[in-house]
Every structure is written in C-alpha cells, then in structure tokens.
N, C-alpha and C positions, 0 to 999 in steps of 0.2 A: 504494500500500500504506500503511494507516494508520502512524503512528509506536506505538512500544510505549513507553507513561512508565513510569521506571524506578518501583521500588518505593522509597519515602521512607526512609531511614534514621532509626532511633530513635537518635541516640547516647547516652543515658543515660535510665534511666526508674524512678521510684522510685514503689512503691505503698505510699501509708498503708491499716492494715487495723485500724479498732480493732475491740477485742474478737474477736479474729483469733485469740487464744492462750487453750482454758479453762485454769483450775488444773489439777495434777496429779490432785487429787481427781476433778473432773471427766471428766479425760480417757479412762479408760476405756468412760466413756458417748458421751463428745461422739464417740470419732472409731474408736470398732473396726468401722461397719458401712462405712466408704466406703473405694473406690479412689483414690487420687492422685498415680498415678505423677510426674505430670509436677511437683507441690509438692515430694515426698520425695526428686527427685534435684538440685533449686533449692537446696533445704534440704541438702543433703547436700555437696553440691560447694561453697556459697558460703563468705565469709568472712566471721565475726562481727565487726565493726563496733563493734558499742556494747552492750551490758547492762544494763540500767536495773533496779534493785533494787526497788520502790514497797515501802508500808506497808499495812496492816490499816485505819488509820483516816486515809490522807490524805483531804483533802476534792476536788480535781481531780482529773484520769484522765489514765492517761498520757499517751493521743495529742494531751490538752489539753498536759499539758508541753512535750510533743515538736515543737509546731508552733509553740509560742510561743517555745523556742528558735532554733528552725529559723532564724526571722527574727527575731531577737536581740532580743525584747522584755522577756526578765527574763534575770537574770543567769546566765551559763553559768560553777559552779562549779569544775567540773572536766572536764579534757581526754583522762581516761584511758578505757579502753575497758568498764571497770565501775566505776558508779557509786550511789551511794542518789541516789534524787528529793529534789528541791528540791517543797516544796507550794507552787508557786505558777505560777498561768497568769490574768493580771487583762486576760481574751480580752473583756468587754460591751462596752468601746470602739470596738472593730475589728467588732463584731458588730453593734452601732448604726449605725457608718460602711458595713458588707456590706445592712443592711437600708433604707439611705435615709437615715438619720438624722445629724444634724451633733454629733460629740462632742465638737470642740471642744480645750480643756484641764482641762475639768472631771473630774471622779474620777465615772465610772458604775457603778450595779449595774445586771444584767437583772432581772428579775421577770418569773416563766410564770406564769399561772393556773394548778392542779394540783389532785389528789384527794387527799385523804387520809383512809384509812382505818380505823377502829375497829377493831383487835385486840384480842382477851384483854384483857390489862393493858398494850397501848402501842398508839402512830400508825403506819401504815405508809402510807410514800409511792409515789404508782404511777406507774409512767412515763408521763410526758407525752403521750409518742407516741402513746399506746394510746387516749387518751379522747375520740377524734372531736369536737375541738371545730372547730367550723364558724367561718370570719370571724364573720358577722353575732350569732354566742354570745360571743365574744370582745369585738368595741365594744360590745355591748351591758352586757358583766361590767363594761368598762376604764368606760366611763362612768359607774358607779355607783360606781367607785373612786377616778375622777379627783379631785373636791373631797376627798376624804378624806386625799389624797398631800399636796394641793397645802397643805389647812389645816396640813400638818405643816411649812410650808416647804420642802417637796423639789419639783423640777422634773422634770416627766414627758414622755419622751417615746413615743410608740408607731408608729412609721413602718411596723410590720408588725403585725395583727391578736392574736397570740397571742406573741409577745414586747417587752414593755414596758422602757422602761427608765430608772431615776431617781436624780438627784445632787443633793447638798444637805449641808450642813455639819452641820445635826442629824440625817442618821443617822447618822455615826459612819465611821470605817474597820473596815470589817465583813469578816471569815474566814467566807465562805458556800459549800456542798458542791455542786457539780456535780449535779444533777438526777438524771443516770443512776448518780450513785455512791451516792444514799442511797436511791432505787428499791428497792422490795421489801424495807426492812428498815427498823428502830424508828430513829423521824425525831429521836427524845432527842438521840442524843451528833453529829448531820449539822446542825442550827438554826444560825444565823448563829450566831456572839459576837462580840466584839470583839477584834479584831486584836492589841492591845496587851496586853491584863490576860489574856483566855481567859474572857471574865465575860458571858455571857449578855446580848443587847443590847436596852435597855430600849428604844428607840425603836422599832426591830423590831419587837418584843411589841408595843407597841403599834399598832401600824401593822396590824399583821396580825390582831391582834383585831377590829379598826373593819373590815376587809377580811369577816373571818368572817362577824360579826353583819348585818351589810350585806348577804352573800347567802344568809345562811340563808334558807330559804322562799321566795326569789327563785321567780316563777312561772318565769323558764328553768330552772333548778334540779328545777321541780317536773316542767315537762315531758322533760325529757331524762329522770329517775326513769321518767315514762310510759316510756319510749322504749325502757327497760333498759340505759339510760346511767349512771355515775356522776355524779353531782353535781359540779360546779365549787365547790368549799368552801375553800378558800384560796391565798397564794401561795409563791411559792420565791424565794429570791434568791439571787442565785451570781456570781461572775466579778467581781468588782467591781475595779476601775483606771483609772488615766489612760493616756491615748494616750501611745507613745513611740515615738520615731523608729523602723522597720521597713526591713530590708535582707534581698533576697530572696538566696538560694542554687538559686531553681529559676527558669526561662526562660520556662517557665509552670506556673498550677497550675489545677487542674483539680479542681472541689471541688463540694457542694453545701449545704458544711457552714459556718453565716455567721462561725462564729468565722477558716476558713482564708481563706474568700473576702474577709473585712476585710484581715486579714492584708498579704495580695495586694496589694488596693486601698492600703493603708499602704504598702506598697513602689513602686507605680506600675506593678501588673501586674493588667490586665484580667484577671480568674478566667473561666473557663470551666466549664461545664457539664460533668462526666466522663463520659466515652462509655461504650456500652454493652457494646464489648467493646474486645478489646486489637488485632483485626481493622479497627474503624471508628480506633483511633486512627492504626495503621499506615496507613490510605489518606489521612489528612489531609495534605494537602498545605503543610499552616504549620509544618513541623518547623525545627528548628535545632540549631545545635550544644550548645547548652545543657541542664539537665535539667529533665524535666517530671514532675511531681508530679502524680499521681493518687491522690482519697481517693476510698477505696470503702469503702463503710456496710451492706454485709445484714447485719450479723451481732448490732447495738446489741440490738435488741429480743429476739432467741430467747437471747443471751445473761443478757439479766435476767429474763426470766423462765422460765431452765435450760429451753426449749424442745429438747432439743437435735437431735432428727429435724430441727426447721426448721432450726436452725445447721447441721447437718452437709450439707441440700438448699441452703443459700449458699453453703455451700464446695465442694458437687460443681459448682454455678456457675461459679463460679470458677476451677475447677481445666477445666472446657470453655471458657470463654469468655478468659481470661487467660493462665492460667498454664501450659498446654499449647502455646499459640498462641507465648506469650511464651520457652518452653523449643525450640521452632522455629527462632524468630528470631534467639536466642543461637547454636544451632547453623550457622543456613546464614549470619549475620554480619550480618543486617539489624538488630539490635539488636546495641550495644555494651554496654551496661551494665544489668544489671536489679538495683535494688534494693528490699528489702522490708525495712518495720518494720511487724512486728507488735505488739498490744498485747493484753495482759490489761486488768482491771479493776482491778492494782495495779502491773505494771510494764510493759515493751519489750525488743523484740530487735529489731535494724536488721543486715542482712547485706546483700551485695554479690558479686553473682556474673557471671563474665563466660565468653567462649565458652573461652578458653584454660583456666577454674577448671572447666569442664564435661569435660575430658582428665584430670583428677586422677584417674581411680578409685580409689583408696585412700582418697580422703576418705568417711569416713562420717557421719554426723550424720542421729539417728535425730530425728523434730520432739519428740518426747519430751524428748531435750537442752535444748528453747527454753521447755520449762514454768517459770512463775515458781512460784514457792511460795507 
C-alpha cells in the first residue's frame, strides 16, 4: 500500500497586494459587483497590525515603503500601530543587484524608457507597462542614449533590456516619483528635483532633453507610430540610493517584483518565483518554520488606469485561487498564520489573522474600514 505524505504545513504566510485597496471614492465602483466571502471574513476576524497614513503628493508607493522597511533598509521611525509614511524607498540598488547588475557602493538611479503624453495644457505620463516595448526597441533606444549619459560623466548600467540604471557625482542626489505614482497625471509637480533645496534638477533637464531630441523621429519611433504604438519619447528616473546592509524577517520570498527580489538577494535569500495559487504553494515540499512572503501584482495596471471591471476580475482571482483556499487552511490548521498588507496608491493596512481569530464572531470589520483617504 502506497504511503500517504502528509500535507506541508504553512506556518506563517504573509501576502503583499499593492494596489489591493481603491480610495473610498473609488470604492463604490471598484467592489459593489463581486462576491468575497472568503476576503470579508479574513478581513473581519483579523487583527490590525499596522496603519500607514500616505500623502497626496508623496513620490514612492506604499508597498515600495513597506518592503524597504521590511528589510530594514531606510529608517523605521516609529513602532506604533498608526503611522504617517516616511517618503523614502532608495529600492534601484537592490533592483540592479535583482536584475544582474553589480551596485556596488555607489549611489544609483533607474531610468525606464517611457511615453509621455501631450495634454491640453500639461505632460501626462503612461505607464510603463502598457507600451509593449520589445528587448530589441529597448538596446536599440539605450544605444543611442549611451554616449549621451556617458558625455555627462555618469556611468551606465543596463543588465536588463528596459530598465537602465546610472551613478555619477554630477547628477546630483535626486527626489524622483515612482513610475506608477505619477502614471496618468500632469508629470509638473512628479520631475526629479533635488533632494536638498526642492529646486528642479538642472543636470536632469538636461540629460533628458539630449534623450528627447535624440529620438524624436527615431525610425523605431516612426515604426511603432505604424504599428499604433506610442512613441518611446523620453525617460523617468526614480528610486535612487546606495546599497545598505538588508536583514530579512521572511524564510523566503517569493516575488516577481526586482525591487523585492534584490531585497532578498541583499539578505542572502534566493527569491523565488510566486506561485500560481495558494494550492501549488501548499504542495511544495520546501516549507519551514519560518515566514514566507508572497507578492502578488494583478491589480498595478487596472488600478491606474481606474479599469475597475479588470481590478475587481483580479480580485475575484484571488479570492478562488488564494484566499478561499487560504481561509481553509486556517480552519482545518494547515496554515498557522495568514497575513495581509494591502496597499493603496497613498497608504497600507497589514493584518494578521489566525485559526483561533476565525472563533471571534463578534469581530466585524467591514473592508470598507481599510479604505485610506
């Protein structure tokens, strides 16, 4: 008679979910058409953890804050369970080191290629994600930009096709906006500055004007037009920092995101790929007593551009493939610990719930409760 192998214990499992949370504005639209039983009694029975307040006009995104704390890479001001964000996550080092690249101790920004847009009276930036740029568009762009970094004294490197990234004492220490947080609005008050004064950063400007004129009329440029493609017309920079020592809190993590998967590699923890459901992770046989960090991403794109039928068909995703499976697990005891930090596009909510927190009936917490403002 075969032998039966037990089923793996999860003992602790935390899932990152940015843009997990719309605004209250939002929320009438993003979530009156869907069922989710098995999310609204997670949410209802867990115990709130942490609060995170964001702003209107920070330039990072929370789940950038929240990972870069995680693994103690910028300073963790305060230990109380609600907090205002700290605007800083200088993730391009650890993003460099995730994509191939040697950071070293030098201070890096990234630079995407990007669109940007002709409005009325201002620029609008579009998300990255969206503009099917192919590798071979990509060395093809970085080539025509390379002498132009290099004349400036800055050192470039691009170990991945469509994320570049460069260090150098005359661009300055630069305050630049995360990509997906100035996405779909007037790119004015989102532009690098300068970190110190708040003063608009002249090497920038320039850098990215010689970038402009360089591919305007670019025959790739012209062909993608064919194509009904957006133009590749200039770059973004964001994330800029020196490596710092990294000390994990998870056993593994499981990402596909290169700012968490450097992260990782900074702590000495091989990242992994995130499975496809909470199904295939439960059958993995590499568990441990430790916690495992899962980032899951549908949600980036239909949130910028207020898609919210696709947002709210990633969260009925979810709620089959995860968080049903995972409110199971809590109950029959093969999972110990499930934890969720959700994110908006200005703050977090991190909760923790366990099988004994699933007996509370009297807890109610409607997700409504977890809306940032």
């Amino acid at each position: 008679m075969p032998s039966i192998m037990p089923t793996p214990k999860l003992h602790d499992l935390h899932l990152l979910l940015p843009f997990a949370l719309p605004s209250a504005a939002d929320a009438a639209t993003a979530l009156h058409t869907l069922a989710r039983p098995a999310l609204d009694r997670l949410l209802a029975r867990a115990t709130v953890d942490e609060r995170v307040i964001g702003e209107d006009f920070q330039r990072t995104l929370p789940h950038e804050r929240w990972i870069a704390r995680q693994f103690g890479v910028v300073n963790d001001s305060s230990n109380t369970s609600s907090r205002q964000a700290a605007d800083e996550a200088p993730l391009a080092p650890y993003m460099l080191l995730a994509d191939g690249g040697s950071p070293g101790d030098a201070t890096w920004a990234c630079i995407e290629p990007v669109h940007v847009r002709i409005a009325r009276d201002h620029l609008v930036l579009i998300d990255p994600a969206t503009l099917g740029v192919e590798n071979e568009e990509a060395r093809t762009l970085f080539d025509v930009v390379k002498p132009l970094i290099e004349d400036l004294g800055l050192t470039i490197q691009a170990p991945q096709p469509v994320r570049w990234y460069v260090t150098g004492e005359s661009l300055g220490t630069l305050a630049g906006a995360s990509p997906l947080r100035a996405s779909g609005r007037n790119i004015e008050i989102w532009l690098p500055h300068e970190a110190g004064t708040g003063e608009r950063s002249r090497a920038w400007m320039k850098l990215q004007n010689e970038v402009q004129m360089a591919w305007f009329e670019h025959p790739l440029n012209e062909a993608r037009e064919m194509r009904g493609l957006p133009a590749i017309n200039s770059i973004w920079l964001h994330a800029q920092g020196a490596i710092r020592s990294a000390t994990s809190p998870f056993a593994r993590v499981m990402s596909s995101a290169a700012a968490t998967r450097g992260l990782a590699l900074a702590a000495d923890i091989v990242p992994e790929a995130p499975p496809a459901s909470f199904a295939a992770l439960a059958a993995d046989q590499n568990q441990n007593n430790g916690r495992t960090l899962v980032e899951l991403d549908p949600f980036s794109a239909p949130f910028i551009e207020q898609d919210w039928a696709r947002w709210n068909e990633a969260l009925g995703v979810l709620e089959r493939d995860w968080f049903a499976p995972a409110l199971s697990a809590l109950e029959n005891g093969s999972l110990g610990t499930l934890r969720l930090t959700l994110c908006s596009d200005t703050g977090s909510v991190s909760l923790s719930v366990t099988r004994g927190a699933l007996r509370k009936f009297w807890r109610r917490r409607p997700i409504a409760a977890l809306f940032i403002e």
